[in-house]
ZADRENKOL-608532 format. One record per residue (C-alpha): residue number from 0; residue in three letters; x, y, z. Coordinates in Angstrom, 2 decimals, m for minus. Example, Ala and Ser with C-alpha at 12.3 -4.5 7.8 and 13.67 -1.06 7.14 Angstrom:
<recs>
[rec 0 "ala" [12.30 m4.50 7.80]]
[rec 1 "ser" [13.67 m1.06 7.14]]
</recs>
This chain:
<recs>
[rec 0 "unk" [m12.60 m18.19 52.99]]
[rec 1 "unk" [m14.55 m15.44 54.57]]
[rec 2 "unk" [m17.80 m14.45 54.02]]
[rec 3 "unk" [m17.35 m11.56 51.58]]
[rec 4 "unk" [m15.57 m13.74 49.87]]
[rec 5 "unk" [m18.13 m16.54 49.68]]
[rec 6 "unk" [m20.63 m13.44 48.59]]
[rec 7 "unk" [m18.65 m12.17 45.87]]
[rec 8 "unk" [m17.80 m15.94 43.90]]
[rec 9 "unk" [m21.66 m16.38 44.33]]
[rec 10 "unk" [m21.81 m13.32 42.88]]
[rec 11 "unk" [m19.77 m14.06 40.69]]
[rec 12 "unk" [m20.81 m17.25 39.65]]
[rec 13 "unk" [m24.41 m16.14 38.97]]
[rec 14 "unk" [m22.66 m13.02 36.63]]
[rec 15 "unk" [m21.21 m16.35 34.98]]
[rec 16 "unk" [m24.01 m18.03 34.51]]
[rec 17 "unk" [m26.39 m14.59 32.88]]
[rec 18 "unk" [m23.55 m14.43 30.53]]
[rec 19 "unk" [m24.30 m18.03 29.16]]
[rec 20 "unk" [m27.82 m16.85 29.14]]
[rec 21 "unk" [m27.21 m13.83 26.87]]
[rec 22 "unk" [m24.86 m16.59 24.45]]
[rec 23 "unk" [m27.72 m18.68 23.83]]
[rec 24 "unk" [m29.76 m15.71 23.54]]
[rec 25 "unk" [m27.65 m14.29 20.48]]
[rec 26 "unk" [m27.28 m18.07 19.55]]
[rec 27 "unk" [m31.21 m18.64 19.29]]
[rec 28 "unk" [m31.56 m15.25 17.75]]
[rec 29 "unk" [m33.83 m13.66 20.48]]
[rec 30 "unk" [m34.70 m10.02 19.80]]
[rec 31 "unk" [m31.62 m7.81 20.09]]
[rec 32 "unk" [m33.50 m5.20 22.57]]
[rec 33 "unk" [m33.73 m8.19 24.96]]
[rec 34 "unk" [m29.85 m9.12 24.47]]
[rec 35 "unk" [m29.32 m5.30 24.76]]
[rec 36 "unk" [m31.11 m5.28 28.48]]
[rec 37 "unk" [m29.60 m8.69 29.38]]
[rec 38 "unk" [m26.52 m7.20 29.01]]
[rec 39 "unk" [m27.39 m3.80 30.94]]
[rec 40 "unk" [m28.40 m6.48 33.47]]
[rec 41 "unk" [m24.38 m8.18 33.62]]
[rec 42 "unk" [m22.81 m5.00 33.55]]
[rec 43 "unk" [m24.97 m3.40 36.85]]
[rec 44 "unk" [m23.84 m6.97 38.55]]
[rec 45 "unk" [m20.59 m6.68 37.62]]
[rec 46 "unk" [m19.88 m3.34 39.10]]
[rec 47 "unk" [m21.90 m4.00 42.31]]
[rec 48 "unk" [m18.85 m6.91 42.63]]
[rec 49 "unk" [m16.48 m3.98 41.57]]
[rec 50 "unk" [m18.12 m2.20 44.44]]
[rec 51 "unk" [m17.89 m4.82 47.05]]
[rec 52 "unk" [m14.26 m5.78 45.94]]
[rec 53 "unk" [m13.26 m1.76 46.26]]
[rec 54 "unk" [m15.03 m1.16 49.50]]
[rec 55 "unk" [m12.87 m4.91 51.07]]
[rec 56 "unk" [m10.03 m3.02 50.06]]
[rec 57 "unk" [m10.51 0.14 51.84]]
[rec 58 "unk" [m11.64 m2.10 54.76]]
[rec 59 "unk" [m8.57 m4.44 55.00]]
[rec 60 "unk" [m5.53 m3.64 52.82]]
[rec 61 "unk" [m5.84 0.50 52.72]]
[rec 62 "unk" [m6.53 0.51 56.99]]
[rec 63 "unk" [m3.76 m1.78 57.02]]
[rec 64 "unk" [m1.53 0.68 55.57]]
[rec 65 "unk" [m2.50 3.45 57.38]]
[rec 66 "unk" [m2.44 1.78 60.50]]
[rec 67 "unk" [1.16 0.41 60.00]]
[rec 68 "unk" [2.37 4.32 59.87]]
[rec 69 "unk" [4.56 2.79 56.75]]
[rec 70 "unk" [4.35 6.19 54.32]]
[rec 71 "unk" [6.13 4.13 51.99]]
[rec 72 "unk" [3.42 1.26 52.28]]
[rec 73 "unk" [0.35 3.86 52.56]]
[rec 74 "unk" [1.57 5.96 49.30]]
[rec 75 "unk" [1.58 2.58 47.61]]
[rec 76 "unk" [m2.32 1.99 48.04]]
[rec 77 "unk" [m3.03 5.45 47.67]]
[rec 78 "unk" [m1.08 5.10 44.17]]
[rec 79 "unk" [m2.93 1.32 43.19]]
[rec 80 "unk" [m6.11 3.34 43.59]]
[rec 81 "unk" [m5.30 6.40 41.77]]
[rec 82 "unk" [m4.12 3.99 39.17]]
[rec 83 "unk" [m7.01 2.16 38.87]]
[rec 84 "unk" [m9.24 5.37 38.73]]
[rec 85 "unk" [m7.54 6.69 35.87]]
[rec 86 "unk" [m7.81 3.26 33.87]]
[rec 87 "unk" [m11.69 3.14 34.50]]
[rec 88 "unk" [m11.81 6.92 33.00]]
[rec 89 "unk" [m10.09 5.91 29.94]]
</recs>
């Protein structure tokens, strides 16, 4: 496992455990203002491991693909991230 990799399930795991945090908030009935910035809190992780996760991919699979010379290959990465632009719009 590399080290990004070991950085993001951290990451990850930490998102994990804030989200347990904000159940037991709404569970012991905590203010909602504080669920609201608990949440604000998740979401900002969240797409910081969005961020990491998109700039790997530029890094490894999209240079991979351009290096190869493969259009076929390259218009297929271009496409996966056109794709997933248009789904985060919606």
């Amino acid at each position: 496992m590399s080290d990004t990799s070991k950085t993001t399930i951290n990451r990850l795991n930490r998102i994990s455990g804030q989200v347990l945090g904000v159940a037991r908030m709404v569970e012991d009935g905590r203010y909602c203002i504080d669920i609201l910035n608990q949440l604000q809190a998740v979401k900002s992780a969240l797409a910081k491991v969005e961020s990491e996760v998109l700039k790997s991919h530029a890094a490894c699979c999209v240079a991979e693909a351009i290096a190869s010379g493969d259009e076929a290959e390259q218009r297929q990465k271009f496409d996966e991230l056109i794709d997933l632009m248009e789904r985060q719009r919606r």
